[in-house]
C-alpha positions as CSV (number, residue, x, y, z in Angstrom):
1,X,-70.8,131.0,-26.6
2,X,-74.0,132.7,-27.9
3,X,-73.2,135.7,-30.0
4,X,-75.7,137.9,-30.8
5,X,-76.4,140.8,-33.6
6,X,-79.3,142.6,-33.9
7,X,-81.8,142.9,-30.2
8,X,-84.7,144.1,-28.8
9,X,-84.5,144.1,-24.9
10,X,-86.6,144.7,-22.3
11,X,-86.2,145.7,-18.3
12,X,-88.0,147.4,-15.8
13,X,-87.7,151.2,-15.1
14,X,-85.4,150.2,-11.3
15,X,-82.4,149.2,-13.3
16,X,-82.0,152.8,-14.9
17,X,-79.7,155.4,-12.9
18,X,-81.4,158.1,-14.5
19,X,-82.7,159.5,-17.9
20,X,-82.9,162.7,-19.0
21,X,-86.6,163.1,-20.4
22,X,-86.1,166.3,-22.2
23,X,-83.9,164.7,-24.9
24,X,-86.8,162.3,-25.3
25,X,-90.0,162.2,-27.6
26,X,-93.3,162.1,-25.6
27,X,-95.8,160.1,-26.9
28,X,-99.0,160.2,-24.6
29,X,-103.0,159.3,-25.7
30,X,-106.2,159.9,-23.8
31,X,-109.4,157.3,-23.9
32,X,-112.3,158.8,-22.2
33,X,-110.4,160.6,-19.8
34,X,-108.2,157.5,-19.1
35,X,-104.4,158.1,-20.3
36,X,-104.1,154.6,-21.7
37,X,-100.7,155.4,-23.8
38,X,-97.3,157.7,-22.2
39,X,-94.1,156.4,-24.0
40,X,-90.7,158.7,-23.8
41,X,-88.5,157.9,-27.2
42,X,-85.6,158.8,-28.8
43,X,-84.4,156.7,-32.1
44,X,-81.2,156.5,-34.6
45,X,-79.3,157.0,-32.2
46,X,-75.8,155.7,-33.0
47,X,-74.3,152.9,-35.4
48,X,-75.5,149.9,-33.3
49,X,-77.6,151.9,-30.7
50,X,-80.9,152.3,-32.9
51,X,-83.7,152.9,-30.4
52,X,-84.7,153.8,-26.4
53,X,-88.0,154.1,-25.1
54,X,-89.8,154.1,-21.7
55,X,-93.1,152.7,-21.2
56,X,-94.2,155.0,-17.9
57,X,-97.4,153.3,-17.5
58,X,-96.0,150.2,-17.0
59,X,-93.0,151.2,-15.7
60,X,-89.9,149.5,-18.0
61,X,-88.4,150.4,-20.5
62,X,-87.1,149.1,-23.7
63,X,-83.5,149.4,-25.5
64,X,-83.0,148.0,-29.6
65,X,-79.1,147.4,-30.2
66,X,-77.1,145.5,-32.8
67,X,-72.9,144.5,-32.9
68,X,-72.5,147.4,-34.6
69,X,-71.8,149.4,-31.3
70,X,-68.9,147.7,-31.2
71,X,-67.7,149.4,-33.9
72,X,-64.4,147.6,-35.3
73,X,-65.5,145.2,-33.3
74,X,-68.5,144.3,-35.1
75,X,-68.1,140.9,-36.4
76,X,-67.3,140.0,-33.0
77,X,-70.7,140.3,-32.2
78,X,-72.7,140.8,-29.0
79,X,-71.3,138.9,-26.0
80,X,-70.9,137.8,-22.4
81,X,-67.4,139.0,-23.4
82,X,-68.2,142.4,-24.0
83,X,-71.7,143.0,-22.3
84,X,-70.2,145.5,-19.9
85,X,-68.3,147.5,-22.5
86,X,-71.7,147.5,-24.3
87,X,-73.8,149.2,-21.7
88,X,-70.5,151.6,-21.0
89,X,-70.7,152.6,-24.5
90,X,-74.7,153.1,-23.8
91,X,-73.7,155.0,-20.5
92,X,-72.0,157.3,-22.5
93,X,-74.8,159.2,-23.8
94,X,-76.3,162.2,-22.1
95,X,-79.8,161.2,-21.7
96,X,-79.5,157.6,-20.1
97,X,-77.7,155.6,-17.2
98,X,-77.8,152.1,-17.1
99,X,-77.3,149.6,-14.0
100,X,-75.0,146.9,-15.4
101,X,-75.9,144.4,-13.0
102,X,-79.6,145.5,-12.3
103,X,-79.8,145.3,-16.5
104,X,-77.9,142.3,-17.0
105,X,-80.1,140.4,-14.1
106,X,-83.7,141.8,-15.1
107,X,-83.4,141.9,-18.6
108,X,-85.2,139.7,-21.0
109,X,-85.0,139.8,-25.0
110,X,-88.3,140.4,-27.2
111,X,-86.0,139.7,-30.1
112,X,-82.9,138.3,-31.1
113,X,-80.5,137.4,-34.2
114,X,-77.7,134.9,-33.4
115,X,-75.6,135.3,-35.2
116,X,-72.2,133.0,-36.5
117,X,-69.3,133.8,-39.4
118,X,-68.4,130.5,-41.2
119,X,-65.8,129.2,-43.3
120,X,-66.2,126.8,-45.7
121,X,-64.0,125.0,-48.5
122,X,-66.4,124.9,-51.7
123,X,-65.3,124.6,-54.8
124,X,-69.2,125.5,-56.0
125,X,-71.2,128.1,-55.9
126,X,-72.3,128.1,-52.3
127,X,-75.3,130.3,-52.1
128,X,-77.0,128.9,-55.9
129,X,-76.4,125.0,-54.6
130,X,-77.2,125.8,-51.4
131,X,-80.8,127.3,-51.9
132,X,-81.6,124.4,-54.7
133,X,-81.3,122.2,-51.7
134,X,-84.6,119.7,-51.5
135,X,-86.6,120.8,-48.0
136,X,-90.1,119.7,-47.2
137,X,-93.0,122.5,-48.4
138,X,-93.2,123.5,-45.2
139,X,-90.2,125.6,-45.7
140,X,-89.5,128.7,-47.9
141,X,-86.7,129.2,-49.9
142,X,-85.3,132.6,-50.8
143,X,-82.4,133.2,-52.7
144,X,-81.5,136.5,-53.7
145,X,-78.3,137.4,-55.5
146,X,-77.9,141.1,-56.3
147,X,-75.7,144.2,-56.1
148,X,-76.4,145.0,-53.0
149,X,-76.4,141.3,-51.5
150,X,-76.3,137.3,-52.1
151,X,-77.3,135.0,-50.3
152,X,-80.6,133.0,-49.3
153,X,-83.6,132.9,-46.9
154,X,-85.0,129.8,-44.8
155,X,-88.3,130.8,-43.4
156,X,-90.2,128.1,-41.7
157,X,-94.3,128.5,-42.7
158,X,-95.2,127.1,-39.8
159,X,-97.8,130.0,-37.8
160,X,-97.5,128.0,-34.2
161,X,-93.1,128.2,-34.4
162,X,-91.2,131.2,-36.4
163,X,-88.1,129.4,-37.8
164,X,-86.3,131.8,-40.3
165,X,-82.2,131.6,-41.0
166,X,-80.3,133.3,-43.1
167,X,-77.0,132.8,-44.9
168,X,-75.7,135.6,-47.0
169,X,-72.0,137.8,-47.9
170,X,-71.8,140.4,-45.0
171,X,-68.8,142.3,-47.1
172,X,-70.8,142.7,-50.1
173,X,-74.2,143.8,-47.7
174,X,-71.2,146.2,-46.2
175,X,-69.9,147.7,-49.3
176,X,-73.1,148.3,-51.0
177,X,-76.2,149.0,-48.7
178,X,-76.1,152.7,-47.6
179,X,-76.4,152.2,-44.2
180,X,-73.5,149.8,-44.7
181,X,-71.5,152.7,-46.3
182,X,-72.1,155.3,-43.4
183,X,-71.0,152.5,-41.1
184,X,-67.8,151.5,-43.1
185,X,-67.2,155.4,-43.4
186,X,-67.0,155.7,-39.2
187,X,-64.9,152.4,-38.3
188,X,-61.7,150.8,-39.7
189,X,-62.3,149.3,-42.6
190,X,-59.2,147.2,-43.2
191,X,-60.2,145.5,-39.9
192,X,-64.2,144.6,-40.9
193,X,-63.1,143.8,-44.1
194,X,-60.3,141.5,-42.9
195,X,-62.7,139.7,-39.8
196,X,-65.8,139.2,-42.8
197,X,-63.2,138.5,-45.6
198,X,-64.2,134.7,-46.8
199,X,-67.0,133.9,-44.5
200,X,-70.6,133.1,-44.5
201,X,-72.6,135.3,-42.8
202,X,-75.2,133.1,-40.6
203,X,-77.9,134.5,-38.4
204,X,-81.0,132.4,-36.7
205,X,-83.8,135.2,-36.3
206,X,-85.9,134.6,-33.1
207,X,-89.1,137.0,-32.9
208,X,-91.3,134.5,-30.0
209,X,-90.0,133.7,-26.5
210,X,-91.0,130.5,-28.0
211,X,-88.5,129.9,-30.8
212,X,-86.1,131.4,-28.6
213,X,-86.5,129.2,-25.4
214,X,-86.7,125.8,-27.9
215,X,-83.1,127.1,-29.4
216,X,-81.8,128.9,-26.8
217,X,-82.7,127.7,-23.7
218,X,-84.5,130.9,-22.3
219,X,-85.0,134.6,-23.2
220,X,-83.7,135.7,-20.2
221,X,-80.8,138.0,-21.5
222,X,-78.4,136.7,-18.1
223,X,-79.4,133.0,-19.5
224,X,-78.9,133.6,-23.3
225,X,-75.3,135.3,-22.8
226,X,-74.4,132.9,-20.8
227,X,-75.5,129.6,-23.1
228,X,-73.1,127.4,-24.5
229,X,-76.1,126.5,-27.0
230,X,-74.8,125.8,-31.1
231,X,-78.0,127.9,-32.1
232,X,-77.5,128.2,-36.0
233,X,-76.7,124.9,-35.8
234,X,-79.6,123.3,-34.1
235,X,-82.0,125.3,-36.5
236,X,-80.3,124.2,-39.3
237,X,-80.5,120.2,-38.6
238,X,-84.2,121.1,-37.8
239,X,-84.7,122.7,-41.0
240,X,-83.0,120.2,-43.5
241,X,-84.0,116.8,-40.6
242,X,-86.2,115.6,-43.4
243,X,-84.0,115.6,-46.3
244,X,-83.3,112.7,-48.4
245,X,-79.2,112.6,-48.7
246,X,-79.7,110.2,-51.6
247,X,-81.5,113.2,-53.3
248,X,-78.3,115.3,-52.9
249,X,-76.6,113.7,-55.4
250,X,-78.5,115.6,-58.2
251,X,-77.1,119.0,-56.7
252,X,-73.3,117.8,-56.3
253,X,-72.7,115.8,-58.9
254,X,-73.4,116.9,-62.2
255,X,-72.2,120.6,-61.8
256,X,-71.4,122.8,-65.0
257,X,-73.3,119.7,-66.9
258,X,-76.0,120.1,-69.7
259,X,-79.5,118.3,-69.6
260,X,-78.3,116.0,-72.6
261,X,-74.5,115.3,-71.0
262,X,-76.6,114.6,-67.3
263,X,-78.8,112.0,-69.6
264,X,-76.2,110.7,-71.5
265,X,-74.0,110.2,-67.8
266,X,-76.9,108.8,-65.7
267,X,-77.6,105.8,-68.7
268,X,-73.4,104.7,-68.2
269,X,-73.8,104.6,-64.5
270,X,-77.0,102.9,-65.0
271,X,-75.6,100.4,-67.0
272,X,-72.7,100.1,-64.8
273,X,-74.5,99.7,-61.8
274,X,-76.8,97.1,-63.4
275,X,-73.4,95.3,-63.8
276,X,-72.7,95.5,-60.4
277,X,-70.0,97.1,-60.9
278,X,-68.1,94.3,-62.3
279,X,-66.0,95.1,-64.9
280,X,-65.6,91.8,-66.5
281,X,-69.3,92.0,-67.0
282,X,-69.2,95.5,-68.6
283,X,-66.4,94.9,-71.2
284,X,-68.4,91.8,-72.0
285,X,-71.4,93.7,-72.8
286,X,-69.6,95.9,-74.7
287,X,-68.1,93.8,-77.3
288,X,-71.6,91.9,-78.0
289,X,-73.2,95.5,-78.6
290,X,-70.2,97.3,-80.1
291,X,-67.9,95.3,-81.6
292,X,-66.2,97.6,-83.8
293,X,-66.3,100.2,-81.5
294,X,-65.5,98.6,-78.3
295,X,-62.3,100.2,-77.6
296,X,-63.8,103.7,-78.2
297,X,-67.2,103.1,-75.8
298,X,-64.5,101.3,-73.0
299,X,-62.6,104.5,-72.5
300,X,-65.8,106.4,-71.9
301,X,-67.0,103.8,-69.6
302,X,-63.9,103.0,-67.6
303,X,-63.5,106.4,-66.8
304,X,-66.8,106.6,-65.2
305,X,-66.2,103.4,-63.6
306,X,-63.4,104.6,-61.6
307,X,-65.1,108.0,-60.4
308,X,-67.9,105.8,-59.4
309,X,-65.5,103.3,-57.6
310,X,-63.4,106.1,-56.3
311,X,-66.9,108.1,-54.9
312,X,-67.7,104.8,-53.4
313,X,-64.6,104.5,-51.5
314,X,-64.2,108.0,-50.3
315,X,-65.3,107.8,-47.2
316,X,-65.0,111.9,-46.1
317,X,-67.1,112.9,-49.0
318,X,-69.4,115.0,-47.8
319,X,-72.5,117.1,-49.8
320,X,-72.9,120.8,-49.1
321,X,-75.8,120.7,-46.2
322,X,-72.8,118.1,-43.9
323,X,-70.4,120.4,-44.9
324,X,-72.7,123.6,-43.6
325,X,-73.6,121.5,-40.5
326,X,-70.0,120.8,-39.8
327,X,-68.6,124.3,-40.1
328,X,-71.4,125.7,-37.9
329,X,-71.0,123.3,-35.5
330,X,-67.1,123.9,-35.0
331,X,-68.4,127.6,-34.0
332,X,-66.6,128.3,-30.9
């Protein structure tokens, strides 16, 4: 199920029981004696509920939301499953009255961030390896790790198709932003803290009805909360399609290594591979070039032999962009 965060939706004027216009900003311009420009709004509403406008020239009228209307709720994010309580909680203010049905039917998104809260089991550091990963220069890679936040930034550069995910702490965003503050300050904390606590914060951000029919299926609000569609997953085999897994390697396996001991490590497994991996051969080789150090050099080079054999014959070992792809895709 599609779960959404922050959205910009549209609808036409019909599906509103009412609005109460004096609690509402009126924007209106004149273009030789034509009114080309009469737009009612009211923003910062609520946490979650962050603008309402009417268009009365062309007679809809648009509504920008994010999960946190729900509140407590908010890493549940926004649903099929709680749609209705949604527009309730909407219902509740004094200027506007909302349709359910009408809205939910009519409705279309202008924008959308789906969203998805991960867990993974890495013994790294996730957001460092995972923005050293090698993509094509056709993406962007942003990592950012601050106070405030830490995490990274894939933004396709692309003109024709807007591809942008990103990963990042949601706690830490939370705790330190001062949006994030007010918002803790109003909801149960123990509650967010225990939904984010350990998890990756994902979001795919769709701006185009483009982007959003190729990952979602449509833009159709009824359609998108209704999709069964792995979003964050689908973008994210599209962004890294083109990597070289062979490449990985680099990123995984010589972590907390200096240049020198990376050198020094890559020449043993090169002369080990060169053996084929026969050990017969190595110790061999080893007594014609050191023979009154043999012993010493074998130790060294057994060791590595046996991580090598034993990182052949691991069959479930899996580089940090399968084990992203996995835990995305296990996303109810």
């Amino acid at each position: 199920m599609v779960k959404l965060d922050s959205i910009k939706i549209k609808a036409p004027i019909h599906v509103l029981n009412g609005f109460n216009s004096d609690l509402l900003e009126r924007d209106t311009k004149m273009y030789n004696g034509v009114l080309i420009k009469d737009i009612s709004e009211i923003k910062s509403i609520d946490f979650g509920f962050n603008n309402f406008s009417v268009n009365h020239l062309k007679n809809d009228f648009i509504i920008e939301l994010s999960a946190k209307i729900l509140k407590s709720d908010y890493a549940e994010g926004i649903s099929l499953n709680n749609f209705d309580r949604i527009v309730n909680t909407i219902n509740k203010n004094k200027f506007l009255n909302i349709n359910l049905n009408d809205f939910y039917n009519s409705a279309e998104l202008l924008r959308a961030d789906v969203t998805d809260n991960i867990k993974i089991d890495y013994k790294g550091n996730f957001y460092s390896d995972i923005s050293a990963i090698p993509l094509p220069n056709k993406y962007e890679i942003t990592p950012y790790d601050r106070a405030t936040n830490k995490g990274v930034v894939f933004k396709g550069k692309q003109t024709s198709l807007k591809e942008r995910q990103i990963i990042y702490n949601k706690l830490i965003e939370l705790n330190n932003l001062k949006s994030g503050k007010r918002f803790m300050d109003s909801v149960n904390k123990n509650k967010i803290y225990n939904d984010f606590k350990d998890t990756i914060r994902v979001e795919g951000n769709f701006t185009s009805f483009e982007t959003m029919r190729k990952y979602i299926g449509s833009n159709k609000l009824s359609d998108v909360l209704q999709s069964n569609e792995k979003v964050n997953y689908k973008l994210w085999q599209k962004i890294t399609k083109h990597i070289d897994a062979e490449v990985l390697y680099l990123f995984d396996a010589y972590e907390g290594m200096s240049l020198r001991e990376v050198i020094r490590r890559r020449g043993l497994e090169g002369i080990i591979s060169d053996a084929k991996f026969n050990w017969q051969y190595i110790e061999l080789w080893l007594k014609n070039k050191t023979p009154k150090t043999y012993r010493i050099h074998r130790k060294e080079f057994r060791k590595i032999y046996l991580e090598l054999q034993l990182k052949q014959n691991r069959a479930n070992g899996k580089h940090i962009i399968q084990l992203f792809s996995d835990a995305l895709l296990k996303v109810a």
